[in-house]
N, C-alpha and C positions, 0 to 999 in steps of 0.2 A: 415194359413190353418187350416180349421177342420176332424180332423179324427172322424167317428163314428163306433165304431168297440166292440162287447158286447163282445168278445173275449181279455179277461185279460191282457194276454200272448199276445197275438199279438199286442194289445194296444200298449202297454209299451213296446213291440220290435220298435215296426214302430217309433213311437212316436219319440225313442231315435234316432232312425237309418236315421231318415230324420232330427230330430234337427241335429246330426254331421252332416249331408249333405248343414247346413243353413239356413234351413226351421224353421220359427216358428211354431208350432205347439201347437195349444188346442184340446182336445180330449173328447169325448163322450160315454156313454155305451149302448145310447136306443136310439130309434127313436126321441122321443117328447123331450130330454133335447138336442139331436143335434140340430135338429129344431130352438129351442129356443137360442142355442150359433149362429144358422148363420143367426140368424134375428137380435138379438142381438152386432154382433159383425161383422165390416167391414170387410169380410175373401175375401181373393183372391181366393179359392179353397177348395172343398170340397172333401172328398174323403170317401166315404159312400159304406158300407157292408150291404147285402139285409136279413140276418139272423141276426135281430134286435127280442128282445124281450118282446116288448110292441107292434110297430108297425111294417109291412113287410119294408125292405128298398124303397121298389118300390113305394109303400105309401109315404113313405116320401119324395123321390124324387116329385112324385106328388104334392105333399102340397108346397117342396121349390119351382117348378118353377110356381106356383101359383104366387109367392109377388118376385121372386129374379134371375135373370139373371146368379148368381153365376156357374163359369165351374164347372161340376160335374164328377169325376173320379167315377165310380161303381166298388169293389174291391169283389169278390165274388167268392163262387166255386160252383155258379151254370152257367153249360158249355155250356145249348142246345143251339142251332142257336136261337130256338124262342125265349129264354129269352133276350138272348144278343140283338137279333131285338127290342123285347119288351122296352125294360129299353133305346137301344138309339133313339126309338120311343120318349118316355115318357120325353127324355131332356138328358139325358145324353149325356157327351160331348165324352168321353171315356170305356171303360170296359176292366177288369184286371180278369183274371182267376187265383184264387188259385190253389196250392202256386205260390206265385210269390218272387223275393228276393226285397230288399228294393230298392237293385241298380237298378232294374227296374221300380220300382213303382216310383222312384226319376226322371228317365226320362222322364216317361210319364206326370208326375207333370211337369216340364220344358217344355215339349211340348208343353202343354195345353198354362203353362203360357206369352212361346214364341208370343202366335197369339194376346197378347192382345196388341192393340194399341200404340206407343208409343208417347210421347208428343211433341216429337221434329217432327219426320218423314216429309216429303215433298213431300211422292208419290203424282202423279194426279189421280183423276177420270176418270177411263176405261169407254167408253161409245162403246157399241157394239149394232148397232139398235137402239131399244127402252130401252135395259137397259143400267142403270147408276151405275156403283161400285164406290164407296170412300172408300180406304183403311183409309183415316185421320178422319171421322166421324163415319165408318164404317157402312154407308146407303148404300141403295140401292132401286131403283126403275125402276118401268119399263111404259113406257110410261106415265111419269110422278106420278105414281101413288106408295105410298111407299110399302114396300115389308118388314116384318119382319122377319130375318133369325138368327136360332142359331149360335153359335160362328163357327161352326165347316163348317155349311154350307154356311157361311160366305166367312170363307176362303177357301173351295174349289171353289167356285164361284169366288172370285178374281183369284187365281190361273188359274183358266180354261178361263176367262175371257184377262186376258195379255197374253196371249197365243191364241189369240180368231182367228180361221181357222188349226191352228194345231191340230193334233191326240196326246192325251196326254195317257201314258198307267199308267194302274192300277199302277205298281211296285212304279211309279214315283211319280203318286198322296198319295202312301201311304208315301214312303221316304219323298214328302215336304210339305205335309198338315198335316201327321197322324205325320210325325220324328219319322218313323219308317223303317229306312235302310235296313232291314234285309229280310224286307218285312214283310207281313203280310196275311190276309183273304180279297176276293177278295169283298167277301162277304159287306162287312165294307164300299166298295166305292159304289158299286150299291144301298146299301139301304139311302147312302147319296146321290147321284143322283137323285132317284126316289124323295126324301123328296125335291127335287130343280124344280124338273118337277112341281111337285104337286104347290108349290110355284108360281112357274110361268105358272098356266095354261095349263100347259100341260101333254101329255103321253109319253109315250116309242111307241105308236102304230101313234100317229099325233104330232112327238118331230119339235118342232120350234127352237129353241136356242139347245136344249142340244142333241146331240146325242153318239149314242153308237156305235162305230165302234167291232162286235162280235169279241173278241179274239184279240182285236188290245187296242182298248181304249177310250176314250169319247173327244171328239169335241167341242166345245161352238161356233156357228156362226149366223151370223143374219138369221133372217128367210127371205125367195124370198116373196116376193111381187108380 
């Protein structure tokens, strides 16, 4: 994994603190030489600070999901809603609000890395209506037509999908999409919703597949004919 982090001290904290945790770890101190090591170098995960001192982080997030699919953790202690909407607009896979301790930022790394495909697996392809989920290829299409989805909305859409006429609630989607048990912002599951609507064609005001049950929790079913 790459840390990009201009912060010295925290470098060489994190650095050390997830190498004992396992992790291999390379690390960066500016936008364009991170850049450079994750184009460079087959990383599993990035984990990128927005207070860079050449380029903003959010720029640089822009540039890598230009050429690289790579999960992206944003580690940062900027807090507002909009930015955090902003940055997992722009591709990010997750967002970490400073400070945070290293045992957390180790989980949420794990998390990320949990959703990634494994070689063995033998789930089948969920088909509900017109969409088709493959956890083994990890596609998806809807009325034959393919559909490209971030990792994150990925796996909510499987998740929601095997489950397809159940009411799933927030708390749950966070505990097994986000592996975040303790819970988290509710916030975090709506604007991954909306990015699935969007995907598929639809709204929150004319929802075909995705629905939002107020105060209860979100739905996946085929749409009536």
């Amino acid at each position: 994994m790459l840390l990009v982090e201009d912060d010295a001290t925290i470098r060489v904290a994190l650095s050390r603190a997830l190498s004992e945790r396992g992790h291999a770890v390379a690390s960066a101190a500016d936008a364009m030489s991170g850049l450079r090591a994750a184009l460079d170098d087959r990383l599993d995960l990035v984990v990128l600070d927005l207070g860079l001192p050449d380029v903003d982080g959010a720029e640089m997030l822009r540039m890598l999901r230009a050429v690289s699919s790579t999960p992206v953790i944003v580690a940062t202690a900027r807090d507002t809603e909009s930015e955090i909407v902003r940055l997992l607009d722009r591709g990010a896979d997750d967002y970490l609000v400073k400070p945070f301790s290293a045992g957390q930022l180790d989980a949420r790394i794990r998390a990320v890395l949990r959703r990634a495909p494994g070689p063995d697996t033998e789930d089948r392809a969920v088909e509900v209506g017109g969409l088709r989920v493959d956890p083994r290829s990890r596609e998806v299409s809807l009325d034959g037509r393919a559909l490209t989805l971030r990792p994150r909305e990925f796996d909510l859409l499987l998740y929601l999908a095997t489950r397809a006429g159940t009411v799933v609630s927030k708390r749950e989607l966070l505990a097994e999409v986000w592996q975040i048990p303790y819970g988290g912002a509710d916030k975090t599951v709506d604007v991954h919703v909306a990015w699935l609507r969007r995907r598929l064609g639809e709204t929150a005001a004319s929802a075909r597949y995705l629905h939002t049950m107020r105060g209860v929790g979100v739905k996946l079913v085929a749409p009536e004919h």
